[in-house]
N, C-alpha and C positions, 0 to 999 in steps of 0.2 A: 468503580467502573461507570464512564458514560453511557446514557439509555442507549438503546441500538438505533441507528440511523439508516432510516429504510430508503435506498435508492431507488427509484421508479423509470427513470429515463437518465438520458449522458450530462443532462444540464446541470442533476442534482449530485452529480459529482462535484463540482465548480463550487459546492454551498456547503459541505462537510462542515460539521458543528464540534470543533474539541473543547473537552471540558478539561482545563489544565495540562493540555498536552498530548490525549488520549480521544480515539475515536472507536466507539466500535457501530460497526457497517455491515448491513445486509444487501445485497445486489442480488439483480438476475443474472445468473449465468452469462448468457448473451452481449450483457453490456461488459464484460472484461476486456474485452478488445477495446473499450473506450481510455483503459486504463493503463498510464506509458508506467511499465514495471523495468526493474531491475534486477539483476542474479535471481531471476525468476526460471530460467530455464534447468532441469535437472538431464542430464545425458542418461544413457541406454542402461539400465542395468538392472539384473532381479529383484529387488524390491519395487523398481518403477515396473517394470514386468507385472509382478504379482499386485500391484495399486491397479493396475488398467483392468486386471483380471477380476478382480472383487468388483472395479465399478462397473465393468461388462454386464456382471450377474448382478449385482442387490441395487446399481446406481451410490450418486455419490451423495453419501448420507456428513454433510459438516458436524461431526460432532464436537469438533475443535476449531475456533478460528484460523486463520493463516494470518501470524504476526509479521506487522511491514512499519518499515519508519519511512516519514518523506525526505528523501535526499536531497543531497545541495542543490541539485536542476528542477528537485519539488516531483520527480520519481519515485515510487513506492517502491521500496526495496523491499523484500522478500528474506525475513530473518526464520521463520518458521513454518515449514508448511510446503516449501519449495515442492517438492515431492507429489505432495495430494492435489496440488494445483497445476502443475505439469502435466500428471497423469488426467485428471478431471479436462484440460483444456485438448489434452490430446482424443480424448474417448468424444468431445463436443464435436469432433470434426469427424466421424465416423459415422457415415450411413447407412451401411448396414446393422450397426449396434445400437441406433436411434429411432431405426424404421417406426418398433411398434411402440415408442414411447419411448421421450426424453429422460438418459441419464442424469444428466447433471441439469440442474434447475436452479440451484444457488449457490453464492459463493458468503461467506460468513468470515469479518476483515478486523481484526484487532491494529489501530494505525497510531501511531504516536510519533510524535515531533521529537528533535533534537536541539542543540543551540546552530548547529549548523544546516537544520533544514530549511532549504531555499536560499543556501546564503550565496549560490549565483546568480538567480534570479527572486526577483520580487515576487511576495506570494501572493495568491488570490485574496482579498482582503475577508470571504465568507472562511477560507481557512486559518487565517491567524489562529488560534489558541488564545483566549481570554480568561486568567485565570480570574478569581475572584478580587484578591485579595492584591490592590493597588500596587504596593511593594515589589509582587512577584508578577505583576504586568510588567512595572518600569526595568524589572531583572531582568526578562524576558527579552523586552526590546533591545538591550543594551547587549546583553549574548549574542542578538542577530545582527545586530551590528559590526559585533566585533568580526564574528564570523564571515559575515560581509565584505569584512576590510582585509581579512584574511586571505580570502579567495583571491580577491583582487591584486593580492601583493603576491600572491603564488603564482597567479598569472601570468603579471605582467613582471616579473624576476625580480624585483626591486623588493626591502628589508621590509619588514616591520617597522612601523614605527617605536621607538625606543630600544631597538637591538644597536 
């Protein structure tokens, strides 16, 4: 596991450090809106119920990360966690439940890449993923590529090359 990656402000999203693919990310609460997520939203229902209720009362304690990979638009998608983070961003928007003190104060982000993360747009060059180990950089690049070319032929309806 990558060290934790302490965000301070919205710029220091832009600069995310993966170590072979993998980030994990500490934020403030607050700065989540800086962050374009995906199947992030969880709808109405007793478990979300009973998530808003416990963070009403004890606040919201990350005892677990919220696992997300970045998407082909360079989107966090939301694989685990969907749930504590719905409920956490809903109780942030509550003034009477925050009056005498903020519930939720941080968010704790396990992120990792795919071969088709970003593969419709170009990624930030501080988020690349550099692995060590030369072989599995030129792997790497050569995955996003393909995925690249993928996108683009899904797009615009025309074959693969070599189909």
């Amino acid at each position: 596991m990558p060290p934790i990656f302490r965000v301070k402000r919205a710029e220091d999203l832009e600069r995310i450090p993966f170590q072979d693919g993998v980030a994990a990310i500490e934020m403030p609460a607050k700065l989540i809106k800086c962050v374009e997520l995906k199947n992030d939203y969880r709808g109405d229902s007793r478990r979300l119920e009973a998530l808003k209720a416990t963070i009403r009362r004890d606040g919201f304690q990350p005892f677990e990360p919220i696992v997300a990979r970045i998407g082909r638009k360079g989107r966090w998608v939301i694989i685990d966690g969907g749930h504590r983070l719905t409920a956490a961003r809903e109780i942030m928007d509550e003034f009477w439940t925050n009056l005498f003190g903020t519930k939720v104060k941080i968010f704790y982000f396990v992120l990792f890449t795919t071969e088709d993360s970003w593969a419709k747009v170009d990624p930030p060059l501080e988020m690349v993923p550099q692995p060590v180990d030369p072989r599995l950089r030129h792997a790497m690049q050569v995955a996003w590529d393909d995925a690249k070319q993928r996108a683009r032929s899904l797009e615009s309806g025309l074959p693969l090359s070599g189909e």
